[in-house]
VMD Tcl script that draws the C-alpha trace (Angstrom):
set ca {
  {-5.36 18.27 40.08}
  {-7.35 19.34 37.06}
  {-10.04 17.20 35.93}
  {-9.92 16.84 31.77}
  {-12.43 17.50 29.66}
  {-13.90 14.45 27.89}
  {-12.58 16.07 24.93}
  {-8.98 16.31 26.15}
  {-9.17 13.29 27.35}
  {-10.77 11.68 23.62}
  {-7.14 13.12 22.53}
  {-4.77 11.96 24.86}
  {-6.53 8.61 24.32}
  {-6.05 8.51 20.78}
  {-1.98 9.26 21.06}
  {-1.68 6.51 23.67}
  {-2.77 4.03 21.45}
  {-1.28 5.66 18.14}
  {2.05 5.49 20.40}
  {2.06 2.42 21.40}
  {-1.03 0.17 20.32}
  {-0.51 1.06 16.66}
  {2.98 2.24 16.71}
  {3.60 0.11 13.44}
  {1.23 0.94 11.20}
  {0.98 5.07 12.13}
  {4.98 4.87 11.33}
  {4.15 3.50 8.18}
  {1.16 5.36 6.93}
  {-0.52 8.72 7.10}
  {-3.59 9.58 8.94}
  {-5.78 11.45 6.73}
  {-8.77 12.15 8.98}
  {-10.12 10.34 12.30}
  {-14.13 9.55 12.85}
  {-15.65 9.35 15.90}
  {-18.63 6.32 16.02}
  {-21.03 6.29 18.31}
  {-23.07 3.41 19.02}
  {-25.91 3.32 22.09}
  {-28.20 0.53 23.50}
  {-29.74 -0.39 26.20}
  {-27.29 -3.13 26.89}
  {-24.12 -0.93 26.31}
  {-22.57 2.58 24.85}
  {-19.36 2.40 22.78}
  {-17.48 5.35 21.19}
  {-14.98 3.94 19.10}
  {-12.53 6.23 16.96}
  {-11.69 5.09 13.15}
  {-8.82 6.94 11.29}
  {-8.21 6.65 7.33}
  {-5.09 5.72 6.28}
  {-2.75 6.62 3.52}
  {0.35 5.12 2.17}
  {3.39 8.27 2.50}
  {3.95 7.72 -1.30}
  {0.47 8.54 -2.44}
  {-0.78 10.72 0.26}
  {-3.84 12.38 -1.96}
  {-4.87 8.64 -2.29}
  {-6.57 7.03 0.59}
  {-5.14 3.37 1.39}
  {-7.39 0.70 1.81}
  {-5.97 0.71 5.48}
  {-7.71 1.95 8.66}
  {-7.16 1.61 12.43}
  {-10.13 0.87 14.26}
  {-9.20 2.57 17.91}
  {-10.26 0.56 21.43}
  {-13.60 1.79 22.81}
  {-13.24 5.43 24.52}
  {-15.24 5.53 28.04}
  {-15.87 9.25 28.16}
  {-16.96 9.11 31.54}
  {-14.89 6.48 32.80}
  {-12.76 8.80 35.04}
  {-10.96 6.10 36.92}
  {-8.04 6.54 34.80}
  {-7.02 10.35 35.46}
}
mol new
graphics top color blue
foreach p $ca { graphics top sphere $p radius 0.5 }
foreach p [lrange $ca 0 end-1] q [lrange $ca 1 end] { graphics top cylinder $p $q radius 0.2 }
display resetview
């Protein structure tokens, strides 16, 4: 078996939950760009995708919409 890249594994991530966490909303707007954040403490790390939204009928117009993802473990490898 081939072990993913964290990157590969930052995508497949993001369609799971655009698939099925947020199948609603990504079937009723665009995604204009996605942002990775990046937050680190002592206490924890948390990498947490964002993606701007736009309504289909105004796609040069961002929406006031945006999906903030789950936190992304990139080296939580218990789930390959």
């Amino acid at each position: 078996m081939l072990k993913m890249s964290d990157e590969e594994r930052s995508v497949e991530f993001l369609h799971h939950h655009m698939e099925t966490s947020f199948e609603k909303v990504m079937s009723e707007y665009l995604v204009l760009d996605i942002e990775w954040l990046e937050e680190y403490t002592e206490r924890h790390n948390e990498v947490r995708a964002i993606a701007r939204l736009a309504d289909p009928i105004f796609p040069d117009q961002e929406s006031n919409m945006i999906c903030l993802f789950p936190p992304f473990f990139p080296n939580d490898t218990n789930k390959e």
